[in-house]
DRENPA-3360 file (N, C-alpha, C; in nm, 2 decimals, always signed):
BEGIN
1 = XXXXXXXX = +2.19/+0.39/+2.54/+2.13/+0.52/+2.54/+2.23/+0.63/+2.49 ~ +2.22/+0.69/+2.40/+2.28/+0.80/+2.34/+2.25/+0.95/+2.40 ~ +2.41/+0.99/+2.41/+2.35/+1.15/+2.49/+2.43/+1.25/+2.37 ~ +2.35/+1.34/+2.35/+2.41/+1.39/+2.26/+2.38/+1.58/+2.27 ~ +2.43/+1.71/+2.24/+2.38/+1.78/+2.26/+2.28/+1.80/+2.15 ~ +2.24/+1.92/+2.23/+2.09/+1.91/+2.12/+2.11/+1.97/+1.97 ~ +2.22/+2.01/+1.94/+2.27/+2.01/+1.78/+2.32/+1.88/+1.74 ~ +2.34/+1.82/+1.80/+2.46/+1.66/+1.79/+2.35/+1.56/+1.73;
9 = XXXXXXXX = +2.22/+1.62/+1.86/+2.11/+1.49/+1.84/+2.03/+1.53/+1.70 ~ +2.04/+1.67/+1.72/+1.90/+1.70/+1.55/+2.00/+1.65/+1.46 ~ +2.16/+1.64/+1.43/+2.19/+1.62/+1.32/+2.18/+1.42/+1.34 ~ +2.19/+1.40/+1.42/+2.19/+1.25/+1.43/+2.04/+1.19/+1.45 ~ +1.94/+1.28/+1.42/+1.77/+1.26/+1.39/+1.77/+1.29/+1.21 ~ +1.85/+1.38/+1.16/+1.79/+1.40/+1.03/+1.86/+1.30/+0.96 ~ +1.94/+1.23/+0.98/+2.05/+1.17/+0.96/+1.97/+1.00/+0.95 ~ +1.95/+0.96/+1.04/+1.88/+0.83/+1.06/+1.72/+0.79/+1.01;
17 = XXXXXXXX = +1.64/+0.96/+0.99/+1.57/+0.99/+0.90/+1.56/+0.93/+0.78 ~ +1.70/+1.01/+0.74/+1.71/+0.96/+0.61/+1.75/+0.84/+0.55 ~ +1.82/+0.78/+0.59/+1.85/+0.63/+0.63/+1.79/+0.50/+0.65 ~ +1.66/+0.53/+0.74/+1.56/+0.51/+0.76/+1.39/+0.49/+0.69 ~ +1.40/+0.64/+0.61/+1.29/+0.70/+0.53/+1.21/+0.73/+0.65 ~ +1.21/+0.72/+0.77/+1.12/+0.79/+0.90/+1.18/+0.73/+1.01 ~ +1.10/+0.78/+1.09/+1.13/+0.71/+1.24/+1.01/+0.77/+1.35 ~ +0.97/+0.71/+1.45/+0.87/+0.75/+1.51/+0.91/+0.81/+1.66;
25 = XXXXXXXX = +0.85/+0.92/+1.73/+0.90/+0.98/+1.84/+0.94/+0.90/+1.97 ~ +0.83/+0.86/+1.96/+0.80/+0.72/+2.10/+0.96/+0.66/+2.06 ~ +1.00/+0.60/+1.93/+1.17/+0.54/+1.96/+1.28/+0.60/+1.95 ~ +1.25/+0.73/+1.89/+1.41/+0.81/+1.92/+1.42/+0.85/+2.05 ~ +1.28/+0.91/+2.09/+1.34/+0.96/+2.20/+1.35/+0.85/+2.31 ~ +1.33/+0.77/+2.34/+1.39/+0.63/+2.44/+1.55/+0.61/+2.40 ~ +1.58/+0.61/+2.26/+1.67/+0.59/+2.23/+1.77/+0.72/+2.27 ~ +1.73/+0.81/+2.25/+1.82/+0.99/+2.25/+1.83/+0.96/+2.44;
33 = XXXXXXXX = +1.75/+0.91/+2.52/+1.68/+0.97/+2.66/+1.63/+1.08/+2.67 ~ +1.57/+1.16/+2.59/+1.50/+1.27/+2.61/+1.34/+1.25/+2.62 ~ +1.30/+1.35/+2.66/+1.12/+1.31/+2.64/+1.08/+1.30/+2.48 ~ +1.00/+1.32/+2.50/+0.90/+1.27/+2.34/+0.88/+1.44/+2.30 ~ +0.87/+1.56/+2.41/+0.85/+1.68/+2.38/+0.97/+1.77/+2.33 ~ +1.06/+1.72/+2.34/+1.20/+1.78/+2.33/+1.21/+1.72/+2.19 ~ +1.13/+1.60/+2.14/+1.17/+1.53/+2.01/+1.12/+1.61/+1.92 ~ +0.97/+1.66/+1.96/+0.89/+1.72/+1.85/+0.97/+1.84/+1.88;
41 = XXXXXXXX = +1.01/+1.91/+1.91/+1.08/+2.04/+1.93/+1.22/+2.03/+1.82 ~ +1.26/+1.90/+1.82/+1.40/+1.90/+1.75/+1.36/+1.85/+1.59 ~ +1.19/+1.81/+1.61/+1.19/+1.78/+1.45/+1.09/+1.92/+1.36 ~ +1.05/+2.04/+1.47/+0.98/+2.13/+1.46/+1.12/+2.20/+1.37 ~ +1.25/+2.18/+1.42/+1.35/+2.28/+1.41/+1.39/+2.24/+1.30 ~ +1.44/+2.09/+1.29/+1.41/+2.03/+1.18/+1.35/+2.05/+0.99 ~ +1.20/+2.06/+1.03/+1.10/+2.02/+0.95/+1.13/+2.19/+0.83 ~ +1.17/+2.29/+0.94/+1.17/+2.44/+0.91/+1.29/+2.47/+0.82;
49 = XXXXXXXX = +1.39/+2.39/+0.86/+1.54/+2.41/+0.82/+1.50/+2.30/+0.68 ~ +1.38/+2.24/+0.62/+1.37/+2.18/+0.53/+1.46/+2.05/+0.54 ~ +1.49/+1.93/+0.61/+1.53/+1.84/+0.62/+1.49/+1.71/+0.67 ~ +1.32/+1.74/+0.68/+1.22/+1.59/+0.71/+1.11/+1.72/+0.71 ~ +1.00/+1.58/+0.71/+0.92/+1.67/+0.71/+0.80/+1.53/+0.82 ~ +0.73/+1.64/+0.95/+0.66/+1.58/+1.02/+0.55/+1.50/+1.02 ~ +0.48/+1.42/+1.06/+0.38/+1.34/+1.02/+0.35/+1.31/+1.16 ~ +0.20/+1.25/+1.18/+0.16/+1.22/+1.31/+0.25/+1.11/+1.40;
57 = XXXXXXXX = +0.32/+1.15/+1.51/+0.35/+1.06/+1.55/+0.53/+1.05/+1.57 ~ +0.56/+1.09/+1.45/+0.72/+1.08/+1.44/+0.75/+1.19/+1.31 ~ +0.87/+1.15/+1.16/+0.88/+1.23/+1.05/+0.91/+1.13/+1.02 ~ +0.92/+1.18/+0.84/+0.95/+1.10/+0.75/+1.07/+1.21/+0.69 ~ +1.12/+1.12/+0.54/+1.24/+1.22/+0.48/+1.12/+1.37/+0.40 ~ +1.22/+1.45/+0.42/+1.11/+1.55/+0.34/+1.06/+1.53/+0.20 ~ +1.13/+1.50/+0.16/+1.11/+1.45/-0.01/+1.10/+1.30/-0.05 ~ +0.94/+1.30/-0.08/+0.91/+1.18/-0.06/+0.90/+1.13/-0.21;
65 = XXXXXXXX = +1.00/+1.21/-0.27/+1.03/+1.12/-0.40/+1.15/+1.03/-0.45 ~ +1.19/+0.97/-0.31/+1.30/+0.85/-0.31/+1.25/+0.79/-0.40 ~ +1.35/+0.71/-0.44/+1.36/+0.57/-0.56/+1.27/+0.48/-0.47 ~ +1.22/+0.46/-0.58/+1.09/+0.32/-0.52/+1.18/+0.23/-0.46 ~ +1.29/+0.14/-0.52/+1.40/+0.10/-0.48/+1.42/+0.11/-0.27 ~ +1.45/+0.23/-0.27/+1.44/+0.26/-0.11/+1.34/+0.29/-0.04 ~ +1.19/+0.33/-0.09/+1.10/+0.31/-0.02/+1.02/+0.19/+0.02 ~ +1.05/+0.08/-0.07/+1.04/-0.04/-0.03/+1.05/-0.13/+0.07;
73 = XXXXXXXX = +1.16/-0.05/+0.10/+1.21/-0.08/+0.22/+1.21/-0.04/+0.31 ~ +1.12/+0.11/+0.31/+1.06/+0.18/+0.43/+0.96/+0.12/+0.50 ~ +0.93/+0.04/+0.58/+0.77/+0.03/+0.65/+0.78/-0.14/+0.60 ~ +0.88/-0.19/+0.56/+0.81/-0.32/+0.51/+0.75/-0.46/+0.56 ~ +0.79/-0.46/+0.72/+0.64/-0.52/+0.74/+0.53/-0.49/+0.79 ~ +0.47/-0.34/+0.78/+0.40/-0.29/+0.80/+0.33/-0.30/+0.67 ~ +0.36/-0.33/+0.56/+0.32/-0.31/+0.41/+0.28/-0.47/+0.41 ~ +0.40/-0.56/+0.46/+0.35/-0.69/+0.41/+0.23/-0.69/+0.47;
81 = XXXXXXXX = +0.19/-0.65/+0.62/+0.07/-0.68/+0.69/-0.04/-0.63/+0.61 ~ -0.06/-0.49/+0.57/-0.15/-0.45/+0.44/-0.16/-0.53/+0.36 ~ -0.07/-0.58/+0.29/-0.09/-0.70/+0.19/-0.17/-0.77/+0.21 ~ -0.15/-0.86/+0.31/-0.18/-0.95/+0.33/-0.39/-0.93/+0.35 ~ -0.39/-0.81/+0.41/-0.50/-0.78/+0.44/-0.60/-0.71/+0.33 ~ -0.51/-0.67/+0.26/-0.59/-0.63/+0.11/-0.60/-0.72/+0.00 ~ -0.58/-0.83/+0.02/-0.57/-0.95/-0.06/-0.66/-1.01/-0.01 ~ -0.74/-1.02/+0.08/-0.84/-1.10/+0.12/-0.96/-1.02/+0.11;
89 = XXXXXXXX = -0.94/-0.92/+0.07/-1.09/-0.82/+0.02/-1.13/-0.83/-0.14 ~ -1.03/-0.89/-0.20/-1.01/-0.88/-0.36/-1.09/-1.03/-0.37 ~ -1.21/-0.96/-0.49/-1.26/-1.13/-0.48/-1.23/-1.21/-0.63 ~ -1.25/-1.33/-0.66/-1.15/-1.37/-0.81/-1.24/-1.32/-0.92 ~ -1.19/-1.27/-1.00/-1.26/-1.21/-1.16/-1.32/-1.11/-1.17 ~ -1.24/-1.03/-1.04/-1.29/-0.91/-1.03/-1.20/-0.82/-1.13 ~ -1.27/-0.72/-1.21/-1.20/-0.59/-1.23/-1.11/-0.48/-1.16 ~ -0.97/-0.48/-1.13/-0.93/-0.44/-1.02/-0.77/-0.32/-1.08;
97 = XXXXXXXX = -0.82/-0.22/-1.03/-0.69/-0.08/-1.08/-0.64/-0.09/-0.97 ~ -0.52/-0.15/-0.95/-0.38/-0.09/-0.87/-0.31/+0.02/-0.90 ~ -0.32/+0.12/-0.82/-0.18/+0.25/-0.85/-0.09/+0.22/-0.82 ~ +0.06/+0.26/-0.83/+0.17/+0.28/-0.85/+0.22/+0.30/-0.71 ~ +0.28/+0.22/-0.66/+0.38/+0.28/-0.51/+0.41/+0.13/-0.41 ~ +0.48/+0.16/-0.32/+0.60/+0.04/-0.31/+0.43/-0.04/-0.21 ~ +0.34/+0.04/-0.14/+0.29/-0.09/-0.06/+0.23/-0.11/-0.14 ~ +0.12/-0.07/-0.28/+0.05/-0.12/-0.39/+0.15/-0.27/-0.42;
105 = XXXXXXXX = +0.27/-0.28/-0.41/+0.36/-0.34/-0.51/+0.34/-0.44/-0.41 ~ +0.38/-0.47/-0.31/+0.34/-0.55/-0.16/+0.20/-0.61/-0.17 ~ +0.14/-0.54/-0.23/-0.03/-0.61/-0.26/-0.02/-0.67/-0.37 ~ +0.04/-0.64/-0.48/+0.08/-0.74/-0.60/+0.17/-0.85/-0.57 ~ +0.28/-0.83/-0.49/+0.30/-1.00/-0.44/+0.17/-1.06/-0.38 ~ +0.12/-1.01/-0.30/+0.05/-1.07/-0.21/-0.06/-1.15/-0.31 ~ -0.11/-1.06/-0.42/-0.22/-1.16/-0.49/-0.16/-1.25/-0.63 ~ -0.01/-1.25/-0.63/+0.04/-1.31/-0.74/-0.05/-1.47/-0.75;
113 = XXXXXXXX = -0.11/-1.56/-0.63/-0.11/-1.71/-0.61/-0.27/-1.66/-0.60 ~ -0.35/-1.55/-0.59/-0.43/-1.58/-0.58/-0.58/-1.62/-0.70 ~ -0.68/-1.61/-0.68/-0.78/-1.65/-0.83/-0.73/-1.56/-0.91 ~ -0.80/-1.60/-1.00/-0.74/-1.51/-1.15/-0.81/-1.35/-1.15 ~ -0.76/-1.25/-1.19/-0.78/-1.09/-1.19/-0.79/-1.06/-1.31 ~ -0.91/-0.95/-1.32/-0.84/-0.88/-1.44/-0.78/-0.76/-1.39 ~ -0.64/-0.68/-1.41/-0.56/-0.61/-1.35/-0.53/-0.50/-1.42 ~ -0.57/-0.34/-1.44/-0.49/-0.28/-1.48/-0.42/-0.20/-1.38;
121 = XXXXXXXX = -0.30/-0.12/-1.43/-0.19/-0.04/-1.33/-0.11/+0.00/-1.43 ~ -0.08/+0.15/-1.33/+0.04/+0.23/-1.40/+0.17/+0.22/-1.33 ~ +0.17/+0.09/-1.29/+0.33/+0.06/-1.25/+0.35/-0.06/-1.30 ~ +0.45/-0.07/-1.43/+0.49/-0.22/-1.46/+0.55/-0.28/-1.39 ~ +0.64/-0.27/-1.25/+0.69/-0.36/-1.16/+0.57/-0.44/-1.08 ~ +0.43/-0.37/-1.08/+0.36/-0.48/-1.02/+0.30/-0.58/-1.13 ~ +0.30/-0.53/-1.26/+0.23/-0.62/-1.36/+0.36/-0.73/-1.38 ~ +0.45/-0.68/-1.35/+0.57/-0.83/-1.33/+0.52/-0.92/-1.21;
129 = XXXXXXXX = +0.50/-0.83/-1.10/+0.51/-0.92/-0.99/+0.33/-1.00/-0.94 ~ +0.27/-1.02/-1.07/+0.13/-1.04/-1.06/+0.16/-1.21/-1.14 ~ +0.26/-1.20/-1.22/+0.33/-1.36/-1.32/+0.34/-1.45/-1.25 ~ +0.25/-1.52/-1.27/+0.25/-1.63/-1.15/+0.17/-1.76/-1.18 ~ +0.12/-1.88/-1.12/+0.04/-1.97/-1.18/-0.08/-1.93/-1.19 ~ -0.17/-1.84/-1.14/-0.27/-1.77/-1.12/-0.36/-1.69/-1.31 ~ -0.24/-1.68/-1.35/-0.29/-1.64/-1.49/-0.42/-1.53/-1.49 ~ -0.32/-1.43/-1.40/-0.40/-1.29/-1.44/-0.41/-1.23/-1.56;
137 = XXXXXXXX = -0.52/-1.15/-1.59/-0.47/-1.10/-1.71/-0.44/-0.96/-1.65 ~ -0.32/-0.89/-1.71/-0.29/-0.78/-1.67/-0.27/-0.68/-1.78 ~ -0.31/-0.52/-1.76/-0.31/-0.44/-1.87/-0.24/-0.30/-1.80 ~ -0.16/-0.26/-1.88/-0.05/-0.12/-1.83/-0.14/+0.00/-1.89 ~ -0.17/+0.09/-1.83/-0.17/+0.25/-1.88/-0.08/+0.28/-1.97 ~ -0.08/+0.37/-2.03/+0.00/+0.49/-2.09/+0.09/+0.54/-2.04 ~ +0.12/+0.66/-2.06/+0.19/+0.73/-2.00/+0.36/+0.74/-2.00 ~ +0.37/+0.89/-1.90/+0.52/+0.89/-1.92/+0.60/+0.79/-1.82;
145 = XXXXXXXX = +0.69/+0.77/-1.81/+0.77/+0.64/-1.74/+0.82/+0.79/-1.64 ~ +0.81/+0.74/-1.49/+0.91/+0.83/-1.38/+0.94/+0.72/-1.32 ~ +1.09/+0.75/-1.34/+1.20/+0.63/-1.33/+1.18/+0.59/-1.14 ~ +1.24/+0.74/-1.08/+1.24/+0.76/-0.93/+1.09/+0.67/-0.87 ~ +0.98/+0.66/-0.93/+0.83/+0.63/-0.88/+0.81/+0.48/-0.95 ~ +0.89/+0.48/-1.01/+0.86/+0.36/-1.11/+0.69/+0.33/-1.17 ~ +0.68/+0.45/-1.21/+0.51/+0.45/-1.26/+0.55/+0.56/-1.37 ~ +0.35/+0.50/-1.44/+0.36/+0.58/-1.58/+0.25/+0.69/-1.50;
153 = XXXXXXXX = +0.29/+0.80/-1.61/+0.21/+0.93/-1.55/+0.15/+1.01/-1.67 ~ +0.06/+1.11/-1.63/+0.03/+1.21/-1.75/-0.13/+1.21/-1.83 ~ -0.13/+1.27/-1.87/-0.24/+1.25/-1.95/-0.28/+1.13/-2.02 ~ -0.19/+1.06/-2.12/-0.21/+0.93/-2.14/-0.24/+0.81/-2.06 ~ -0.17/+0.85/-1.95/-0.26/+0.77/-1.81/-0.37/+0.80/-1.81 ~ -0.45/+0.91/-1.81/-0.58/+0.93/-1.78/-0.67/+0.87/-1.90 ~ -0.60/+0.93/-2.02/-0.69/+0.87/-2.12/-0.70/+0.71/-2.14 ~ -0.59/+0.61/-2.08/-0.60/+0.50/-2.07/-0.72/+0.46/-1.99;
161 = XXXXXXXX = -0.77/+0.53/-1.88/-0.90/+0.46/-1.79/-1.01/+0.53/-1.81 ~ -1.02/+0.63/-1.90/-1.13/+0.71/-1.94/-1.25/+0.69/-2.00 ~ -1.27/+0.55/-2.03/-1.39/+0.47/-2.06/-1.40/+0.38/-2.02 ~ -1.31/+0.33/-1.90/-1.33/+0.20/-1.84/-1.43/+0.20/-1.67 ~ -1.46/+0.11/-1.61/-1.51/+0.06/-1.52/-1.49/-0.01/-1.46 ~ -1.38/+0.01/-1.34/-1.35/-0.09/-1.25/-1.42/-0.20/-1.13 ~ -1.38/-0.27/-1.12/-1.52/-0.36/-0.96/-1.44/-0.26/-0.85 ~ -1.34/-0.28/-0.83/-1.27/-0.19/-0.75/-1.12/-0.15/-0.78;
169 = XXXXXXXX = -1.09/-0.03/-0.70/-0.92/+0.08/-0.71/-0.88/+0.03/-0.60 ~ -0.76/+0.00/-0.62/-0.66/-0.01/-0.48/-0.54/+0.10/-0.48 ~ -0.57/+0.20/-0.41/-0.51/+0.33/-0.43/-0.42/+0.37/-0.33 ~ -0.32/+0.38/-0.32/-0.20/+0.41/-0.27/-0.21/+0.60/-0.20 ~ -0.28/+0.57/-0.08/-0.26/+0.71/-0.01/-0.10/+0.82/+0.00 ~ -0.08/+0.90/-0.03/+0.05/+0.99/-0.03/+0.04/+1.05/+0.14 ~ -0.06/+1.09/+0.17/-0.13/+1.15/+0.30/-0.21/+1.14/+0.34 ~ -0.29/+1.17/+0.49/-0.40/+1.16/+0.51/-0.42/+1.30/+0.63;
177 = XXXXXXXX = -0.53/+1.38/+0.59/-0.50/+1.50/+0.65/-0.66/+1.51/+0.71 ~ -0.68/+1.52/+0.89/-0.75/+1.54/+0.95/-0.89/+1.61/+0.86 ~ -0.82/+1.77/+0.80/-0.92/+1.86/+0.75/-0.96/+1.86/+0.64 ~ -0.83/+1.81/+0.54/-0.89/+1.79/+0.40/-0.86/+1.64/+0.31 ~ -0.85/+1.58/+0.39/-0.88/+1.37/+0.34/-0.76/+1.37/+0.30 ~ -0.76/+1.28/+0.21/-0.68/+1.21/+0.11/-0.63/+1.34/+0.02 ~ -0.46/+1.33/+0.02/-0.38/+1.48/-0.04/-0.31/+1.38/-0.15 ~ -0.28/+1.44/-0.22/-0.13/+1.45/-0.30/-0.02/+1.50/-0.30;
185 = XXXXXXXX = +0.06/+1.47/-0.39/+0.17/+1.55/-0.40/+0.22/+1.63/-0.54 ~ +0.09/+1.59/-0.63/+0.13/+1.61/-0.75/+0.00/+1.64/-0.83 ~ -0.07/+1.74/-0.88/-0.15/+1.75/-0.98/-0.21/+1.63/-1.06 ~ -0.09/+1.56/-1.12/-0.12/+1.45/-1.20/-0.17/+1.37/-1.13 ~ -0.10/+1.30/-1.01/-0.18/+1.20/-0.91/-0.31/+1.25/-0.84 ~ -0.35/+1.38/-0.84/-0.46/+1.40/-0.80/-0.57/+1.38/-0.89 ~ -0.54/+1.39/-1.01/-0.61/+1.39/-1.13/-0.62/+1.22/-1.15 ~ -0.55/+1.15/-1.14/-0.58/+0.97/-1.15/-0.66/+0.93/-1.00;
193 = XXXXXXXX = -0.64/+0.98/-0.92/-0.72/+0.91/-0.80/-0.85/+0.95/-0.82 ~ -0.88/+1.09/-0.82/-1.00/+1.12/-0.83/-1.07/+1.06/-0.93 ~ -1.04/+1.04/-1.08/-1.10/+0.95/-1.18/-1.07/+0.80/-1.13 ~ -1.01/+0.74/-1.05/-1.00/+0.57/-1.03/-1.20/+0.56/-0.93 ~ -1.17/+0.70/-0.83/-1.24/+0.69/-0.75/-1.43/+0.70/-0.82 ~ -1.40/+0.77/-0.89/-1.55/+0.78/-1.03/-1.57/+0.65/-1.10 ~ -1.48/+0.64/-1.17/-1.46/+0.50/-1.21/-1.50/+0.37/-1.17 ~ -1.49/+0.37/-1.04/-1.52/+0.23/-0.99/-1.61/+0.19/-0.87;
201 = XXXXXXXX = -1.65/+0.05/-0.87/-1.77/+0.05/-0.78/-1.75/+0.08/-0.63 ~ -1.60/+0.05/-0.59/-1.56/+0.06/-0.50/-1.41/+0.08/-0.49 ~ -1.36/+0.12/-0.37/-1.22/+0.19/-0.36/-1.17/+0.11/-0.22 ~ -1.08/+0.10/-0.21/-0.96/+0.04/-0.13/-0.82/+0.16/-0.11 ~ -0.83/+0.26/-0.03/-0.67/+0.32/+0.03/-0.61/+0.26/+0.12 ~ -0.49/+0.26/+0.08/-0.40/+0.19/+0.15/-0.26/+0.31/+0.22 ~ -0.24/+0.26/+0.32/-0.19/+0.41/+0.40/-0.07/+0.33/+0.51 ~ +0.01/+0.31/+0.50/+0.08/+0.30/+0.63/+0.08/+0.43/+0.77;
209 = XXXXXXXX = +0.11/+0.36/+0.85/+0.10/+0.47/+0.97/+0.16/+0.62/+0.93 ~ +0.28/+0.59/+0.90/+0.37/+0.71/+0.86/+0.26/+0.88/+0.78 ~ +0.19/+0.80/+0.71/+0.09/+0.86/+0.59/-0.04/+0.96/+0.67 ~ -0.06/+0.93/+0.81/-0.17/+0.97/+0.89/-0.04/+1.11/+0.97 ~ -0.14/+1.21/+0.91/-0.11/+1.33/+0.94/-0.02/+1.41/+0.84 ~ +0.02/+1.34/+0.71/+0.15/+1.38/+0.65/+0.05/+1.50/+0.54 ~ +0.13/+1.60/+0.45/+0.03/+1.72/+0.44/+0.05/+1.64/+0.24 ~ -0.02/+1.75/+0.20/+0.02/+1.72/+0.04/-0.07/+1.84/-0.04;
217 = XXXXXXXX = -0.01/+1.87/-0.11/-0.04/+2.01/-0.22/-0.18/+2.00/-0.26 ~ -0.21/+1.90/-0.31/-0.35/+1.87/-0.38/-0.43/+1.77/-0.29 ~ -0.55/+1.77/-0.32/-0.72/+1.69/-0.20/-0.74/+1.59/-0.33 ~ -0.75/+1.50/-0.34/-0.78/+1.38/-0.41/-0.93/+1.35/-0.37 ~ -0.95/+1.32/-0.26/-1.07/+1.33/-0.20/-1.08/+1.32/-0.07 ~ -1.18/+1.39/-0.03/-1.27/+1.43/+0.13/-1.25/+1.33/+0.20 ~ -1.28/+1.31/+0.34/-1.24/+1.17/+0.43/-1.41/+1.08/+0.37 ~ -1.54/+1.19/+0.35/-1.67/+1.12/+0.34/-1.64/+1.07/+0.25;
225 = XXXXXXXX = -1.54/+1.07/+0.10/-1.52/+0.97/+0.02/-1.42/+0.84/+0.03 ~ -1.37/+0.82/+0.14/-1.28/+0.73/+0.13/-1.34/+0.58/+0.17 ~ -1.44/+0.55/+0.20/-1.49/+0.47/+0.21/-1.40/+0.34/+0.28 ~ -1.31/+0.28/+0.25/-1.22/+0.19/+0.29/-1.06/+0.27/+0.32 ~ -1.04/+0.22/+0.45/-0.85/+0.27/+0.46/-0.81/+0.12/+0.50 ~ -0.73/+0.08/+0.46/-0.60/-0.04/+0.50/-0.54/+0.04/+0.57 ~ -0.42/-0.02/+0.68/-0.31/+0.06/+0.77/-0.28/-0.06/+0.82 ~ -0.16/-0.01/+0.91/-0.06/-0.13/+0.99/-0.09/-0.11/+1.13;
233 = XXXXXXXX = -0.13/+0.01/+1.14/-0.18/+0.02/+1.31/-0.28/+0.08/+1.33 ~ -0.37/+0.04/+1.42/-0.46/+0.09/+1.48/-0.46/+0.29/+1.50 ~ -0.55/+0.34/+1.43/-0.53/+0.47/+1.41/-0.54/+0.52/+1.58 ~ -0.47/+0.65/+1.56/-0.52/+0.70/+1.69/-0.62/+0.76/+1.70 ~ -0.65/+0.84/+1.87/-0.79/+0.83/+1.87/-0.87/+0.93/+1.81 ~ -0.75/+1.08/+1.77/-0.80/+1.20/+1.69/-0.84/+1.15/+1.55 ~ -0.79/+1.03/+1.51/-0.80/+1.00/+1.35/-0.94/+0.87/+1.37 ~ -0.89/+0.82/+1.49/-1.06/+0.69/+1.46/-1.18/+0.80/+1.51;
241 = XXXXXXXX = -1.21/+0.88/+1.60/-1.27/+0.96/+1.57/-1.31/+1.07/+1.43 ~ -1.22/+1.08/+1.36/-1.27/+1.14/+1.20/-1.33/+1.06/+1.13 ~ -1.28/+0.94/+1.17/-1.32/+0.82/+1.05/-1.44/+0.79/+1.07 ~ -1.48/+0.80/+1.25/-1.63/+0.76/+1.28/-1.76/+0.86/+1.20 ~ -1.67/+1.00/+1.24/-1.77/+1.10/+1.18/-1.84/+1.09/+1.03 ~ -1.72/+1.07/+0.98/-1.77/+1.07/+0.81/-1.78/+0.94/+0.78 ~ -1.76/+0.80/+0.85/-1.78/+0.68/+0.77/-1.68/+0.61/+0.75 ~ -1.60/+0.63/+0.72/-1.46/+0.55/+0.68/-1.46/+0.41/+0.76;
249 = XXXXXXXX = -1.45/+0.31/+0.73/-1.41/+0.19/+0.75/-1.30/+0.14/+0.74 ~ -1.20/+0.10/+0.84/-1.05/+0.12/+0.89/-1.06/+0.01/+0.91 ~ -0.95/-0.07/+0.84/-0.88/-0.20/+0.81/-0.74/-0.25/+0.88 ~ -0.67/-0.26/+1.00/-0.57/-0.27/+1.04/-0.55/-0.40/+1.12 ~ -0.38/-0.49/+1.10/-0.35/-0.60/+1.18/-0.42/-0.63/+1.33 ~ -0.41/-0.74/+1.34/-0.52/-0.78/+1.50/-0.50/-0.73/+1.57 ~ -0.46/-0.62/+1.59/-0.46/-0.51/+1.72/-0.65/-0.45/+1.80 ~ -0.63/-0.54/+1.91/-0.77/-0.45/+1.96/-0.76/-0.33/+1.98;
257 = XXXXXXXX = -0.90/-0.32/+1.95/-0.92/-0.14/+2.00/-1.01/-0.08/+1.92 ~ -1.10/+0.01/+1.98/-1.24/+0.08/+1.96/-1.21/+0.13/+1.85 ~ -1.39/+0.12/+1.79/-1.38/+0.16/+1.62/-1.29/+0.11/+1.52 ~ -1.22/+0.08/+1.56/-1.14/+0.02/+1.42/-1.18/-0.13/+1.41 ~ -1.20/-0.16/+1.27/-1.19/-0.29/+1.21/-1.08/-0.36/+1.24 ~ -1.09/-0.52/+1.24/-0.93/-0.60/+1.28/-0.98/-0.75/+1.11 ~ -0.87/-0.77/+1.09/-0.89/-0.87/+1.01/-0.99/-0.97/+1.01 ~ -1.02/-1.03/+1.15/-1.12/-1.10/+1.21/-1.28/-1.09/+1.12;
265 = XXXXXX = -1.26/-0.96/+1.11/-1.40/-0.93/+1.09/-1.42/-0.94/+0.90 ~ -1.34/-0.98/+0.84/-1.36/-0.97/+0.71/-1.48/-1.08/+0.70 ~ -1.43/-1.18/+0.79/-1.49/-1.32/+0.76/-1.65/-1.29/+0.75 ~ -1.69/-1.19/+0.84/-1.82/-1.13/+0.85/-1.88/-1.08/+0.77 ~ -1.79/-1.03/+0.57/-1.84/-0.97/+0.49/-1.92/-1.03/+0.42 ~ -2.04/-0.96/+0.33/-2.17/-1.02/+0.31/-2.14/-1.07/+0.17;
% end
């Protein structure tokens, strides 16, 4: 157990933060020995001074435009468990748009072995990681190349899906915000989700925990549009509550517990 003062400890919270790409309250503060109230207080001080930024539960780094490279590594068995679980909703020869981001990329291993896809995406690290005996056929967007995100962006992205029709989007959540759904962080990304979500017969968000409560500039869409969320844990009970009100159907590893879906139950789809 680390004792530190409370300047010692915020700089050895932003610090591991970043290191980390998050960390959750419930473990620093067992780790610090302080309460869980004194944590939110040191990441309030934190979040202000611009050096993380808070999310339900714990923070993340404030600037969530790390190198895909090291976000990959943020959350990753929390992503493989998504994987694993969004790969069994994909059925073979389906029409299927993957977005761009490290757990999307986690769902492209995950379906590399499985039936054959037809696959577009504006991230060519997953149309690599789809090469496999499976013999998908895969098709890239347009767009500009952002090196940091490892995805193509822009208008030419949009015009790449602007006459097409997907079976289903598997869309990589940035946030998820009690009052206004599914956010962004970027105009452009708000502008591809919302067209994936028109686009296609059905939608798949995919969210690690970290993602529930985190804020974002732009509304992609309402919670009554989200229709499906993937996650690694069982939401809490302010968020399975929202999901009940408007519908959302919550997808998370075999963790019991009210309202939420558990893998179990796929077997039960019609």
């Amino acid at each position: 157990m680390l004792r530190l003062t409370a300047a010692g400890r915020q700089r050895a919270i932003a610090k591991r933060i970043t290191e980390q790409q998050g960390v959750r309250i419930s473990s620093i503060a067992e780790d610090y020995g302080v309460s869980p109230e004194t944590i939110r207080r040191d990441l309030l001080l934190l979040e202000k001074e611009g050096a993380i930024q808070r999310v339900y539960g714990g923070a993340i780094v404030a600037d969530r435009g790390a190198p895909i490279q090291e976000r990959i590594k943020f959350q990753s068995e929390g992503k493989a468990a998504i994987a694993k679980i969004v790969a069994k909703l994909v059925k073979p020869n389906q029409r299927v748009f993957i977005s761009g981001g490290s757990s999307n990329l986690a769902i492209a291993h995950a379906l590399r072995d499985a039936a054959p896809l037809f696959v577009t995406t504006n991230m060519p690290a997953i149309a690599e990681a789809l090469q496999g005996p499976a013999e998908h056929r895969v098709f890239l967007t347009g767009g500009e190349y952002i090196h940091s995100s490892g995805v193509l962006n822009g208008s030419q992205t949009l015009a790449s899906i602007s006459d097409c029709v997907f079976d289903l989007s598997i869309i990589g959540a940035y946030g998820i915000d009690l009052k206004f759904g599914l956010v962004e962080s970027s105009r452009e990304n708000q502008q591809l989700k919302q067209s994936l979500i028109e686009r296609s017969h059905s939608s798949i968000f995919v969210a690690d925990s970290t993602k529930f409560g985190a804020s974002g500039a732009f509304c992609s869409a309402p919670l009554s549009k989200a229709g499906t969320i993937v996650t690694d844990q069982m939401p809490s009970a302010e968020f399975a509550d929202a999901f009940d009100r408007f519908g959302v159907r919550v997808i998370y590893p075999n963790k019991p517990g009210r309202r939420a879906f558990e893998v179990s139950d796929l077997e039960e789809e019609p």
